[in-house]
Backbone bond lengths (Angstrom), bond angles and torsions (degrees), N, CA, C in turn:
res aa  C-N    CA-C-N  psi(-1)  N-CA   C-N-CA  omega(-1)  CA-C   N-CA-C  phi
1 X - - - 1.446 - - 1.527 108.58 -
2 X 1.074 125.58 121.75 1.515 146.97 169.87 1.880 119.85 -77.78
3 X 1.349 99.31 82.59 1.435 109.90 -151.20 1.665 89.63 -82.88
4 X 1.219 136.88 -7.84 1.677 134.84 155.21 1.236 104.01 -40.82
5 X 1.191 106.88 -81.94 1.798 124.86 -176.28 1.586 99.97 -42.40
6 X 1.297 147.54 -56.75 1.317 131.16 -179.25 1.819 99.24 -60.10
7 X 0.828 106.80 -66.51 2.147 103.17 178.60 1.397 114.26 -29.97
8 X 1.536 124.05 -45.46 1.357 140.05 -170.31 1.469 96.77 -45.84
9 X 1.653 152.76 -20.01 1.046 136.08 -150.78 1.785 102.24 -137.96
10 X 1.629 104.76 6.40 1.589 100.93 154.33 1.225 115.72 -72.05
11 X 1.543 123.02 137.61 1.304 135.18 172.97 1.756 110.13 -109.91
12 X 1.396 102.06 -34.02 1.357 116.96 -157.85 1.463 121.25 -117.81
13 X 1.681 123.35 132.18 1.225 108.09 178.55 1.369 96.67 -131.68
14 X 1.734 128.76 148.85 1.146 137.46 -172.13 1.501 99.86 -139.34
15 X 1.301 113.22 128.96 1.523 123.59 -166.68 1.342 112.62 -136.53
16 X 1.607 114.00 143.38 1.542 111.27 -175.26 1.852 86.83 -99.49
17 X 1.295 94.19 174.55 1.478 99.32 175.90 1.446 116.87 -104.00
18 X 1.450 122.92 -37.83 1.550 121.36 173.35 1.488 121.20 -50.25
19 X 0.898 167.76 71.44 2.073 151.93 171.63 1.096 88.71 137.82
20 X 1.547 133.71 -25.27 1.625 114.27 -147.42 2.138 88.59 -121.85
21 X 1.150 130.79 -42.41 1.177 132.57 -164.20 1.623 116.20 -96.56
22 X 1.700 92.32 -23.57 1.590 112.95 -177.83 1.523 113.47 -125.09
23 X 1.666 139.26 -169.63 0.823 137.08 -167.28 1.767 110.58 -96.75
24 X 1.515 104.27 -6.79 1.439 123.33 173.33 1.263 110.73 91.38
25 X 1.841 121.20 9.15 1.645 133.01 170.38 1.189 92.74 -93.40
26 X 1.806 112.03 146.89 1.278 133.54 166.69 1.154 102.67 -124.44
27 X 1.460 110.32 141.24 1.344 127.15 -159.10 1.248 91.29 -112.16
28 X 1.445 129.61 128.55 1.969 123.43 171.50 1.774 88.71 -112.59
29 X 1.059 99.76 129.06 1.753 131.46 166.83 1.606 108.05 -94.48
30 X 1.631 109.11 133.95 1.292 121.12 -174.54 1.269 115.21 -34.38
31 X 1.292 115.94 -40.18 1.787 120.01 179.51 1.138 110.41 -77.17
32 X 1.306 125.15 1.74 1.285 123.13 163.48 1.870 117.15 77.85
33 X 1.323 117.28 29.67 1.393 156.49 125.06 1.423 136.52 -41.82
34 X 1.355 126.62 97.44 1.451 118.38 -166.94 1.432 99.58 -73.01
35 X 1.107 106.85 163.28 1.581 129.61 -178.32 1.895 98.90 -130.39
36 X 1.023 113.84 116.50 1.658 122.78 145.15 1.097 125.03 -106.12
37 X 1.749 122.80 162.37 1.178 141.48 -178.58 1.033 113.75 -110.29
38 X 1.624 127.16 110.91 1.581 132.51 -169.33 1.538 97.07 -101.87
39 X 1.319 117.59 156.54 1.232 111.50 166.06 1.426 120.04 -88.51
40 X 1.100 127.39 171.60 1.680 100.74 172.06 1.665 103.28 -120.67
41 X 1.231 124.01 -9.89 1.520 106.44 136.24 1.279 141.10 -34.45
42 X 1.146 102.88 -37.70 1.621 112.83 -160.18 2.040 90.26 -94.72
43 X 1.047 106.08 -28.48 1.845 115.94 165.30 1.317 109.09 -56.87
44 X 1.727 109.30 -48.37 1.519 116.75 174.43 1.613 122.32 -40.52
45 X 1.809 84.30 -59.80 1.460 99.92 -146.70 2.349 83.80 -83.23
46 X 0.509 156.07 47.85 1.533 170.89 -156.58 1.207 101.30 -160.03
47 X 1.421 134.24 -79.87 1.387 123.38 -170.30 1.808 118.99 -65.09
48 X 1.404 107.11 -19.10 1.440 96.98 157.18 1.338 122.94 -77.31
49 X 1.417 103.13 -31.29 1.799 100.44 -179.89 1.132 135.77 -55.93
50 X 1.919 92.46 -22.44 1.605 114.30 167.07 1.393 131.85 -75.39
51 X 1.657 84.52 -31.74 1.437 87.53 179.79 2.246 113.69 -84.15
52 X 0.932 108.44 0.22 1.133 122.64 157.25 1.536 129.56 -83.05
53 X 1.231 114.77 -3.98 1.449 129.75 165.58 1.918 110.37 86.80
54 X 1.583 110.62 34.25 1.712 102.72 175.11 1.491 81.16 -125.88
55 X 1.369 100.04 159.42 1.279 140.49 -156.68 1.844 123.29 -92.07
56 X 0.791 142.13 106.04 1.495 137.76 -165.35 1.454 101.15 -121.39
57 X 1.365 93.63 144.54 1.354 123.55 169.24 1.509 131.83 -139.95
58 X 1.375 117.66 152.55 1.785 97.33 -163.20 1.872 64.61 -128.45
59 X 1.395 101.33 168.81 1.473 140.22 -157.97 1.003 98.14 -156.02
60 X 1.477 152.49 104.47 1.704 147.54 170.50 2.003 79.82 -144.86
61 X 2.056 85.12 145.00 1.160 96.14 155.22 1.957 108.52 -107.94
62 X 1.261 96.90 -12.44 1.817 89.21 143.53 1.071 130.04 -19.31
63 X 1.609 125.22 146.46 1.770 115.33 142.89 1.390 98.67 -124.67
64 X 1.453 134.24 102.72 1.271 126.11 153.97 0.999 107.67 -103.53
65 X 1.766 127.16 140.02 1.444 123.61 -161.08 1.853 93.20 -93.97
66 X 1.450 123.80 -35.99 1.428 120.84 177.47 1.419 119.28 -54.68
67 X 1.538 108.79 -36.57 1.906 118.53 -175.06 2.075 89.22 -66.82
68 X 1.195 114.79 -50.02 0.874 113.81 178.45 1.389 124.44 -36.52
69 X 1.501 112.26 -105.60 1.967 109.90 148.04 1.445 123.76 -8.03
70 X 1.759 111.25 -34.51 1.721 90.78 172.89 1.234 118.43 -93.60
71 X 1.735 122.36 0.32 1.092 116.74 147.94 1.431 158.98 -63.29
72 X 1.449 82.46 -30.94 1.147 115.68 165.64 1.618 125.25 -71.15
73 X 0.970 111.20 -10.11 1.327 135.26 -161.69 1.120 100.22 -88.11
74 X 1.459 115.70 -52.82 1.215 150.91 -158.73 2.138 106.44 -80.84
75 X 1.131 97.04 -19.86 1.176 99.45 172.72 1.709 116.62 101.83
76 X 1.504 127.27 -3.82 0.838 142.10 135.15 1.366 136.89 -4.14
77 X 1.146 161.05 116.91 1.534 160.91 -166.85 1.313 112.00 -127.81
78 X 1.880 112.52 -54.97 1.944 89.28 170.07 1.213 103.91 -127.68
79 X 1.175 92.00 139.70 1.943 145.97 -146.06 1.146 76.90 -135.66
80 X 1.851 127.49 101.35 1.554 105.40 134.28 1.673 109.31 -121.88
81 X 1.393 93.46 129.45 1.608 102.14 -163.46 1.942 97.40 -93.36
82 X 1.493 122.28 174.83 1.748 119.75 155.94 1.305 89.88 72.85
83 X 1.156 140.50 9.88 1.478 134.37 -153.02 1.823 90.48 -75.65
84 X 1.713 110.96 115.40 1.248 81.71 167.19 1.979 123.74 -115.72
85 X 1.158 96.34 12.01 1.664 102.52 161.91 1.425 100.36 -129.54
86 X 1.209 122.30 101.21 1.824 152.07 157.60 1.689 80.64 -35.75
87 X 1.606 125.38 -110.17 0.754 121.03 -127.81 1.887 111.51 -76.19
88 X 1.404 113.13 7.30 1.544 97.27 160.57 1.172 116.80 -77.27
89 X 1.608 110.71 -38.96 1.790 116.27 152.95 0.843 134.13 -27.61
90 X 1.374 123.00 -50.70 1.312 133.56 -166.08 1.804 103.64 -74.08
91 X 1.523 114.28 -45.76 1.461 125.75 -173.10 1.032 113.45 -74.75
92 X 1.546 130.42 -24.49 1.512 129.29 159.03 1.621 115.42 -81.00
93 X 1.228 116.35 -23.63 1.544 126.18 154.47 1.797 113.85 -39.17
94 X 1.177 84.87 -58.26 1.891 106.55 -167.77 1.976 102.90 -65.08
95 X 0.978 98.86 -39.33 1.274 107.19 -167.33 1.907 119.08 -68.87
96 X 1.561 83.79 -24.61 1.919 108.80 -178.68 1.999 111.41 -98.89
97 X 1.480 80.83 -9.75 1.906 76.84 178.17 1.464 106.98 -81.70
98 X 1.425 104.25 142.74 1.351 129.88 -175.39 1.722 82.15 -62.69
């Protein structure tokens, strides 16, 4: 089995941000503000993916307004942050991918 040829027909990647984008530590700041740790590989390896024409999406029931902006940064479009049912998200997500 030629597991390339099954890959050949991802277009789309949808990512949470806690365990999967970061190291899964939350940092609480005196003001009482979470702090995460992004990698910036994983920033890397995203803005090429874009620039290759597949599609990303982040899914966090987070709200960090910085993860945000560095997505955006990143070239990103849906950002849904506070998310608090993932998987109705996720199924109206599914339903809009090319």
């Amino acid at each position: 089995m030629n597991y390339l040829n099954k890959f050949r027909n991802i277009s789309t990647f949808i990512f949470d941000i806690d365990g999967v984008l970061t190291d899964g530590k939350v940092l609480l700041h005196p003001d009482g503000s979470l702090l995460r740790n992004l990698s910036i590989r994983d920033g890397y390896s995203m803005r090429i993916a874009i620039n290759k024409g597949y599609q990303i999406f982040i899914l966090s029931g987070g709200d960090t307004p910085g993860a945000f902006e560095r997505f955006q940064s990143l070239g990103l479009h849906e950002i849904l942050l506070n998310c608090k049912n993932k998987k109705k998200a996720l199924d109206e997500l599914k339903t809009g991918i090319n």
